[in-house]
Each structure stands twice: as C-alpha cells, then as structure tokens.
BADRENBA-597663 format. One record per residue: residue number from 1; residue in three letters; x, y, z of N, C-alpha, C in turn. Coordinates in steps of 0.02 Angstrom, whole numbers, padded with zeros to 5 digits. Example, Ala and Ser with C-alpha at 12.3 -4.5 7.8 and 13.67 -1.06 7.14 Angstrom:
BEGIN
(node 1, ALA, (00660, -00284, 00390), (00615, -00225, 00390), (00660, -00165, 00390))
(node 2, SER, (00642, -00112, 00354), (00684, -00053, 00357), (00645, 00002, 00394))
end
This chain:
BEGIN
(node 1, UNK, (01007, -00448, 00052), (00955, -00399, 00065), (00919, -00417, 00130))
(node 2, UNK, (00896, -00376, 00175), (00862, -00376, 00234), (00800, -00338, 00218))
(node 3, UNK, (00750, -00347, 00242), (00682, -00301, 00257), (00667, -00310, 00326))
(node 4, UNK, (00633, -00284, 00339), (00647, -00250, 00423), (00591, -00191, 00435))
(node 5, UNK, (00558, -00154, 00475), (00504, -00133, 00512), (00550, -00067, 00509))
(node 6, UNK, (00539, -00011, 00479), (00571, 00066, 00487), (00556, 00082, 00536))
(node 7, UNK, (00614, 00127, 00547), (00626, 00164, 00613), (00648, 00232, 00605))
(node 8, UNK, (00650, 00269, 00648), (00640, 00340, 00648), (00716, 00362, 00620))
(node 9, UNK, (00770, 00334, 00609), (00822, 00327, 00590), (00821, 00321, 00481))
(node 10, UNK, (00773, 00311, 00481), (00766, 00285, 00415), (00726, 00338, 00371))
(node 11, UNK, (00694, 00361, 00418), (00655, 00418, 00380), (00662, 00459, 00321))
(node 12, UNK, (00713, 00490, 00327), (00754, 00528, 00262), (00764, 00482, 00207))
(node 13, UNK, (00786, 00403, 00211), (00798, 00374, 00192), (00748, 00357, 00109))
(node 14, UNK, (00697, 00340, 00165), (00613, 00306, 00148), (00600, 00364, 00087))
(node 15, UNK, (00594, 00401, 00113), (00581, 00480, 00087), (00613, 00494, 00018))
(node 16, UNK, (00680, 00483, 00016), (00716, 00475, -00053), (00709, 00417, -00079))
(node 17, UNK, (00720, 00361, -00060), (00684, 00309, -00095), (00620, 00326, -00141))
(node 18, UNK, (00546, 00350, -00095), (00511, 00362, -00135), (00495, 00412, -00183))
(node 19, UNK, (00534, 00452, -00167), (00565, 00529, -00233), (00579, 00505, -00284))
(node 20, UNK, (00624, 00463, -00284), (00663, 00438, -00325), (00619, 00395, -00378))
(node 21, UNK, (00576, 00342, -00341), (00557, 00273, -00365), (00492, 00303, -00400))
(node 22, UNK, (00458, 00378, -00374), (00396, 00381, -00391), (00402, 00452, -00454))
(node 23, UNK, (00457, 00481, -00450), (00471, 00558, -00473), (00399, 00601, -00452))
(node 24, UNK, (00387, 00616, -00373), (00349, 00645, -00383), (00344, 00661, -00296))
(node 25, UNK, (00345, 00730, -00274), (00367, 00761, -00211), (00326, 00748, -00144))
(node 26, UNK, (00246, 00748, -00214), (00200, 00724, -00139), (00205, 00640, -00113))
(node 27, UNK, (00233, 00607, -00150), (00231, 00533, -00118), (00280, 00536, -00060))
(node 28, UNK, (00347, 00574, -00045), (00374, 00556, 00020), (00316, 00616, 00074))
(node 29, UNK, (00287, 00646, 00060), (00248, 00718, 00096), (00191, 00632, 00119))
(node 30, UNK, (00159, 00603, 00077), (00126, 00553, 00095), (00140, 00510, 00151))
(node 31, UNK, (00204, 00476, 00136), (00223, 00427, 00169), (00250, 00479, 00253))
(node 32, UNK, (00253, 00542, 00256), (00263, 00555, 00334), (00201, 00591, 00353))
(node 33, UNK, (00126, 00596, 00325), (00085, 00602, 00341), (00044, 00538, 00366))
(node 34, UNK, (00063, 00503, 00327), (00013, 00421, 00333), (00062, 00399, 00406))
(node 35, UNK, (00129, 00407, 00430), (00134, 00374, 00469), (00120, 00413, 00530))
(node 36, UNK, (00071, 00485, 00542), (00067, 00525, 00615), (-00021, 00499, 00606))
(node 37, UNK, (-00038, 00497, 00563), (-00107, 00510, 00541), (-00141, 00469, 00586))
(node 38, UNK, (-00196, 00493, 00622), (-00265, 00457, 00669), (-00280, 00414, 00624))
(node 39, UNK, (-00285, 00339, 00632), (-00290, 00264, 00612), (-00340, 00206, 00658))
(node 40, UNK, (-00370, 00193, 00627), (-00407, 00143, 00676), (-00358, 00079, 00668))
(node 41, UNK, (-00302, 00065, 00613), (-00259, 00037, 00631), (-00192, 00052, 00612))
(node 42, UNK, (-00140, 00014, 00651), (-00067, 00048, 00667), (-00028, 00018, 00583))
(node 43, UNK, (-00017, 00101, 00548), (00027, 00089, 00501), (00085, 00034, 00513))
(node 44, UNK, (00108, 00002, 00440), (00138, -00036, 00424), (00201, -00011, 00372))
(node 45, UNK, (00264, -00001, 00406), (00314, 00035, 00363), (00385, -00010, 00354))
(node 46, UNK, (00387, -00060, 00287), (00449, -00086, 00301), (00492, -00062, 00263))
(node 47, UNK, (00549, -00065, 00249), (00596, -00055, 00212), (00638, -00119, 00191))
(node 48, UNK, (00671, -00096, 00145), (00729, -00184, 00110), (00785, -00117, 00102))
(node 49, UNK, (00843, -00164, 00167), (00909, -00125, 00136), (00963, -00194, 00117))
(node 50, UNK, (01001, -00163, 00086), (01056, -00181, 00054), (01129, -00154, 00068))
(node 51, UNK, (01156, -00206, 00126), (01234, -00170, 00136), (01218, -00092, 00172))
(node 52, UNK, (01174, -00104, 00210), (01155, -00066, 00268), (01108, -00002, 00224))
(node 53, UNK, (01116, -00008, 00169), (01098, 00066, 00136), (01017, 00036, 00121))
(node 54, UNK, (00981, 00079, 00142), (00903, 00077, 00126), (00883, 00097, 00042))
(node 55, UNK, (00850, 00035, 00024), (00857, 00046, -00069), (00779, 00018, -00093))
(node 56, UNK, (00721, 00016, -00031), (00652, -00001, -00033), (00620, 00006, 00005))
(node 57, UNK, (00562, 00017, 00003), (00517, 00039, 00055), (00440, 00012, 00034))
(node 58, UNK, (00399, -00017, 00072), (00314, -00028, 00044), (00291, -00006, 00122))
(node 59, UNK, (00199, 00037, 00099), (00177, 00037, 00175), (00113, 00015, 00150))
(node 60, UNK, (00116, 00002, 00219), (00003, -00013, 00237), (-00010, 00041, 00278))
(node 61, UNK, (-00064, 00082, 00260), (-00100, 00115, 00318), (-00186, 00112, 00301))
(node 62, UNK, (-00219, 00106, 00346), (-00287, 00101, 00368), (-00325, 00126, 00336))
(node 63, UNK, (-00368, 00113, 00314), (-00437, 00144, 00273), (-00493, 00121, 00284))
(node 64, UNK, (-00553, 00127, 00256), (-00601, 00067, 00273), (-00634, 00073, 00213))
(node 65, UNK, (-00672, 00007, 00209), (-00738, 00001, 00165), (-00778, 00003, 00215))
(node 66, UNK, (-00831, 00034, 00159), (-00898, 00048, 00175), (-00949, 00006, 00145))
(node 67, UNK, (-00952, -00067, 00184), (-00983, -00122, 00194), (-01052, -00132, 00198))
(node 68, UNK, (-01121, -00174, 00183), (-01188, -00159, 00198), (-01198, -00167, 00272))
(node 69, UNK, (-01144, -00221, 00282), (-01172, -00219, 00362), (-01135, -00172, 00416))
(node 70, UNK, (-01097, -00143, 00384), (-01041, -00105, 00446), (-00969, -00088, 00411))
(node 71, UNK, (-00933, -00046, 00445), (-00880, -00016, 00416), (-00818, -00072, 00445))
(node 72, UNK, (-00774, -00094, 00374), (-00726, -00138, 00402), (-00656, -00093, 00387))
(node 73, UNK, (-00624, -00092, 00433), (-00551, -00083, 00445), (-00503, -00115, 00415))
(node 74, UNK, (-00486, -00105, 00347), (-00429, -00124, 00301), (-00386, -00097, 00294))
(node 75, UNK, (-00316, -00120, 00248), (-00254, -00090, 00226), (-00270, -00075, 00170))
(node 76, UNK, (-00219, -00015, 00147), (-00188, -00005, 00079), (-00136, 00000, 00064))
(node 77, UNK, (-00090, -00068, 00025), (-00023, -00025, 00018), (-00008, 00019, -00035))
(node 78, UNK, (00013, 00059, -00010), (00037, 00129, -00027), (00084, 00167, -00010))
(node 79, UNK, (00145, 00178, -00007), (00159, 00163, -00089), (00206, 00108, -00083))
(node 80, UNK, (00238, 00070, -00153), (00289, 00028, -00147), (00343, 00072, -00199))
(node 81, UNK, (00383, 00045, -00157), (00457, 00100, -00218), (00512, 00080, -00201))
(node 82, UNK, (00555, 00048, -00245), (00633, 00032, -00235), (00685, 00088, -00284))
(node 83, UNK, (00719, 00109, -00284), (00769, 00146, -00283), (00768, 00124, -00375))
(node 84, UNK, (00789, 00173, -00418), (00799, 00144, -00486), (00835, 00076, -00485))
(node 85, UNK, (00906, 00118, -00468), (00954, 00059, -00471), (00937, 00008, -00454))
(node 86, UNK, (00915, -00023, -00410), (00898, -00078, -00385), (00833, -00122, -00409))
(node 87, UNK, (00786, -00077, -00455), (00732, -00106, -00481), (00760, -00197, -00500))
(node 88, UNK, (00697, -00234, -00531), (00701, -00280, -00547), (00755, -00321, -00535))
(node 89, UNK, (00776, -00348, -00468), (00807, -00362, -00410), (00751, -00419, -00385))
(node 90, UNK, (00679, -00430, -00378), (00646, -00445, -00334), (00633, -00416, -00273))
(node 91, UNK, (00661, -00340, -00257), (00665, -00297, -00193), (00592, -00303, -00169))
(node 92, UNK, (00553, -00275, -00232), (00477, -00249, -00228), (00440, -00326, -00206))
(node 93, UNK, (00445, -00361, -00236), (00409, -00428, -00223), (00414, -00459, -00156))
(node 94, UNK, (00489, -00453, -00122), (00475, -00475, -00054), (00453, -00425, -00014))
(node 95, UNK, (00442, -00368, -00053), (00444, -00304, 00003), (00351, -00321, 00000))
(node 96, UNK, (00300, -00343, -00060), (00250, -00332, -00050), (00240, -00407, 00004))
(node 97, UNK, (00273, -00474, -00019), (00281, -00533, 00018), (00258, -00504, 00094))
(node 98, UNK, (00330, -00481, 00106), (00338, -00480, 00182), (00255, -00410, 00218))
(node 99, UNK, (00241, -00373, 00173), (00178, -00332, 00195), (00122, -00372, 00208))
(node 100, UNK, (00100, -00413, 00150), (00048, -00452, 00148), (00044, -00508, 00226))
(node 101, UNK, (00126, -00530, 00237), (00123, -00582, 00296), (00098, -00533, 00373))
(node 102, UNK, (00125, -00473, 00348), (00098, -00408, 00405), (00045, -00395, 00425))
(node 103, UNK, (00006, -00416, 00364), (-00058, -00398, 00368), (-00138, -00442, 00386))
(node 104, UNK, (-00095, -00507, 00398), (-00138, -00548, 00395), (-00196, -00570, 00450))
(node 105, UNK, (-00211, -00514, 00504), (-00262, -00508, 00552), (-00300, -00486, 00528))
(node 106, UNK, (-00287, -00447, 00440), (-00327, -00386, 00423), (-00355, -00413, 00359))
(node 107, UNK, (-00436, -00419, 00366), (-00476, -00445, 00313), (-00455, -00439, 00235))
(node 108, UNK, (-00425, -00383, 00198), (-00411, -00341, 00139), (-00372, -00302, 00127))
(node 109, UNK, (-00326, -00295, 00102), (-00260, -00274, 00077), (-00279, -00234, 00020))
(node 110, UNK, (-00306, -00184, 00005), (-00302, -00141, -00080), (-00251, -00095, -00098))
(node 111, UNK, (-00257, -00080, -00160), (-00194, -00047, -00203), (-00215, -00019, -00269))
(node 112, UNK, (-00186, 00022, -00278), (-00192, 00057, -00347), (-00138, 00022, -00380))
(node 113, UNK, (-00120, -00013, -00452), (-00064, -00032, -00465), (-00076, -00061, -00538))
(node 114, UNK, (-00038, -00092, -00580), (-00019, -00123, -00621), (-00043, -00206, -00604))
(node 115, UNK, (-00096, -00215, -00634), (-00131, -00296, -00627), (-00056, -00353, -00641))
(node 116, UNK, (-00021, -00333, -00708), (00011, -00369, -00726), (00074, -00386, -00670))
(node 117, UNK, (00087, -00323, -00632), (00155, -00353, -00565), (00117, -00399, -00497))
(node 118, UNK, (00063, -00334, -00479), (00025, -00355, -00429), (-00019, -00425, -00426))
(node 119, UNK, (-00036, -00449, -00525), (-00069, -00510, -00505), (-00050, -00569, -00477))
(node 120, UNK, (00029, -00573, -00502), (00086, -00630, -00468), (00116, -00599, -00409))
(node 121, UNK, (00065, -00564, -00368), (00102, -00563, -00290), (00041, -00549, -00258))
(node 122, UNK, (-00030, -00610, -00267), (-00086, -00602, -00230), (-00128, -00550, -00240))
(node 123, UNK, (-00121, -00517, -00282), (-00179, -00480, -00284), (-00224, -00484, -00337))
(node 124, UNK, (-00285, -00464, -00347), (-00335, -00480, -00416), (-00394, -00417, -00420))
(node 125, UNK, (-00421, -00427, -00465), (-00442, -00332, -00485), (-00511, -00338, -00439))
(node 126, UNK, (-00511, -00309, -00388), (-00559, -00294, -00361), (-00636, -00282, -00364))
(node 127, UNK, (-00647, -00267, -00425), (-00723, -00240, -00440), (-00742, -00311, -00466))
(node 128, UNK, (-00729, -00367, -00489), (-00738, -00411, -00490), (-00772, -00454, -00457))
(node 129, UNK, (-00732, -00431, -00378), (-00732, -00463, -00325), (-00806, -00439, -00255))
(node 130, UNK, (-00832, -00382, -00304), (-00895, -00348, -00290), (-00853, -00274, -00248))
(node 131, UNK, (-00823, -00247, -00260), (-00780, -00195, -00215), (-00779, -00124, -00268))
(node 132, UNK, (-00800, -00070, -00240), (-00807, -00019, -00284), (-00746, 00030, -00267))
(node 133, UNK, (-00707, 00039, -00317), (-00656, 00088, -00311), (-00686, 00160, -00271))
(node 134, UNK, (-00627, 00200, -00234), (-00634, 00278, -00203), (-00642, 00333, -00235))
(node 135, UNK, (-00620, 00317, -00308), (-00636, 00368, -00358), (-00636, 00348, -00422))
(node 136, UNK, (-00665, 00381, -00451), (-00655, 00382, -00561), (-00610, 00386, -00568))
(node 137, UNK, (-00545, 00433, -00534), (-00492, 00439, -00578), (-00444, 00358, -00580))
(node 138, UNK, (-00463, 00317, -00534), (-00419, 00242, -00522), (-00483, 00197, -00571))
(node 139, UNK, (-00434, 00179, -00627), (-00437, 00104, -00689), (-00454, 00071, -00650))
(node 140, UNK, (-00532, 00044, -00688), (-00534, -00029, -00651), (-00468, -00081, -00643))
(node 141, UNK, (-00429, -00101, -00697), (-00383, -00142, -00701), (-00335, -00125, -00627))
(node 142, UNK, (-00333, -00066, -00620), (-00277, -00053, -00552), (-00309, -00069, -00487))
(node 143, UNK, (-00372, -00054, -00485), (-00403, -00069, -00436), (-00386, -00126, -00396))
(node 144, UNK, (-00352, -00153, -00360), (-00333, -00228, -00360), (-00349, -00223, -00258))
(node 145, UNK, (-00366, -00309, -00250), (-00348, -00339, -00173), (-00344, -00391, -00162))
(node 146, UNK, (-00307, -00374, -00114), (-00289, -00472, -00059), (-00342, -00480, -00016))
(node 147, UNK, (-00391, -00522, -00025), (-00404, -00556, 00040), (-00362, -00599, 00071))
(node 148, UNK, (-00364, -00580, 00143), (-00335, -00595, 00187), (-00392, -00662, 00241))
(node 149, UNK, (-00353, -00687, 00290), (-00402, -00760, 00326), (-00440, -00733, 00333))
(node 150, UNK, (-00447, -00667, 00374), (-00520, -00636, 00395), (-00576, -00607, 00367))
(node 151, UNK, (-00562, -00594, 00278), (-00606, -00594, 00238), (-00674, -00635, 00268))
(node 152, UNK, (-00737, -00608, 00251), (-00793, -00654, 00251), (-00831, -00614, 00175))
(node 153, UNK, (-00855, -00655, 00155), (-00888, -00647, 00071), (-00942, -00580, 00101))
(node 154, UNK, (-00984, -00571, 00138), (-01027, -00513, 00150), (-00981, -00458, 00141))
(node 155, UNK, (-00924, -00461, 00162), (-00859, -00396, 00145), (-00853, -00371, 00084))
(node 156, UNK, (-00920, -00333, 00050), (-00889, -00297, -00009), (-00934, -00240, 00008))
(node 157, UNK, (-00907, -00198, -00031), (-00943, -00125, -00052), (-00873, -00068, -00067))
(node 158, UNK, (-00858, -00006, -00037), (-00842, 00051, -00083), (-00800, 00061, -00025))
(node 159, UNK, (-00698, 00056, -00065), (-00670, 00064, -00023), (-00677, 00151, -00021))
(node 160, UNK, (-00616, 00169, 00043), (-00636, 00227, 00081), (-00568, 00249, 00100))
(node 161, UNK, (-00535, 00296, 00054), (-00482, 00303, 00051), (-00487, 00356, 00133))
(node 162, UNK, (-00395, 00357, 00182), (-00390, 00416, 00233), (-00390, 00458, 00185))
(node 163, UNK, (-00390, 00525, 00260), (-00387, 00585, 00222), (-00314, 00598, 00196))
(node 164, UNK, (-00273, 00575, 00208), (-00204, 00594, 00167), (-00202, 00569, 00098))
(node 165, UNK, (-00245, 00534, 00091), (-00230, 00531, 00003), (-00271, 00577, -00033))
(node 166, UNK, (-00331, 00608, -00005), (-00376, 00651, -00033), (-00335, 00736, -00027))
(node 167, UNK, (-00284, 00736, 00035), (-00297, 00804, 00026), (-00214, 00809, 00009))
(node 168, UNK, (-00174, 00776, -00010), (-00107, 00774, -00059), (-00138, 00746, -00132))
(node 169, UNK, (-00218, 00748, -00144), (-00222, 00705, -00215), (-00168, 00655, -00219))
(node 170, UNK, (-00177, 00615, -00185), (-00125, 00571, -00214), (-00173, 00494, -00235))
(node 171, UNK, (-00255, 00510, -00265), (-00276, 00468, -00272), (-00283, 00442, -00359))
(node 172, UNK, (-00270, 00404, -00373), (-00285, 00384, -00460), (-00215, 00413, -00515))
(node 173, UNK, (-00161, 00413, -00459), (-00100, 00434, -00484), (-00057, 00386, -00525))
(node 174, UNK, (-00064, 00302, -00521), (-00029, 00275, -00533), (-00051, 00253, -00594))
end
C-alpha cells in the first residue's frame, strides 16, 4: 500500500471511494467542494492506493474556532473512507497517521467520528478538553481532537465549521 498527496488524476477515484465507503452522494459533492473552497488554509487530500488502484482517501480542510482571544485556523478531517473491500486492512489508520503528520504546523485537528476507532489514533472527545461542538446534531462522544505542537491551553472555545459542510448538511451525519 502507498498513500500519497491526490492529484487531479485521482479525482473520480476519491469520489467513488467515498460513495462507496460513506453510502451517501453528498460526501463525494463535499470532498470537490472542500477542495476549490476559499481557505485560510491549503486543504489536505491524501489517498492509500493499492496496486496502483486508489482504495482510500482522508482530508483536512480549514475551519476555525472561535477562541476568547482571537480566531484560530484549524483542520477537520473530513471525511475518511476506504473502499468496503478493503476495510479493516489498517488503510484508514495510516491514512489518519499520515494526515495528522500533515498537519502538524496546525494547532487542532477535529472530527466527527466514533471515540472507539478515533481514540487509538490520537484523538480524545473534545468537550472535555473545553471545545464546544458546531452543532446539536454532533454526540458529544463524536466530537473528538488532536492537539497538535502548536496547541496553547488558552485555545478553546466553539469550533466553526466552512461553509461546505453547512450548506451540503453534511454536519452531525456520522
């Protein structure tokens, strides 16, 4: 298996991957909105292929919290998805691995997700951690983040989802 930085070649690819991994039309409509979308920082799109065939995909794109002292510029990954077939492989785990090492200029990493996958790959439930979810419809338990080196403890308050997850609803889905 390889993971590797997508390319415009892969697109279609990515796209069925996440059809597939998510059963649900707006997550690839997501993933080619989040990567044109105005960002205060530059999306993060890798893929894991196998024998050249693309069979995973995880992204980061930009959001912010809304901090007491100022607005900080974080990730969210969103979405992660490996191909059925290929599930439980470890695809997803290096695919979040290799995001997290991507991300590491960037104070906070959040996610909507399953505590129980996401807790053994760095992440921990956020509201905990003083961080207020983007909406009611996202479980505390899913609520989850990585601090990253650039974390500083004053860094909490109410993340701040882009507008592509608000206006595909694609928020409190998982």
């Amino acid at each position: 298996m390889q993971i590797r930085p997508e390319t415009g070649a892969d697109h279609e690819s990515v796209e069925r991957v996440q059809e597939l991994a998510f059963a649900d039309a707006r997550i690839p409509t997501l993933v080619s909105t989040l990567r044109t979308a105005a960002a205060p920082l530059p999306p993060v799109s890798l893929v894991a292929s196998v024998d050249g065939q693309v069979v995973g995909h995880v992204m980061l794109s930009a959001s912010r919290l809304d901090a007491p002292r100022r607005l900080v510029d974080v990730y969210v990954l969103s979405p992660l998805g490996v191909l059925p077939d290929f599930q439980r492989q470890g695809i997803g785990t290096r695919l979040v691995e290799q995001a997290l090492a991507a991300a590491r200029d960037v104070p906070l990493v959040f996610l909507e997700g399953s505590p129980a996958y996401y807790g053994k790959r760095g992440f921990t439930g956020a509201v905990a951690l003083g961080f207020r979810a983007p909406s009611l419809r996202i479980p505390e338990p899913a609520f989850q983040v990585a601090p990253m080196p650039p974390y500083e403890p004053w860094m909490t308050g109410t993340l701040v989802y882009s507008a592509p997850f608000w206006d595909l609803d694609c928020v409190g889905l998982r």
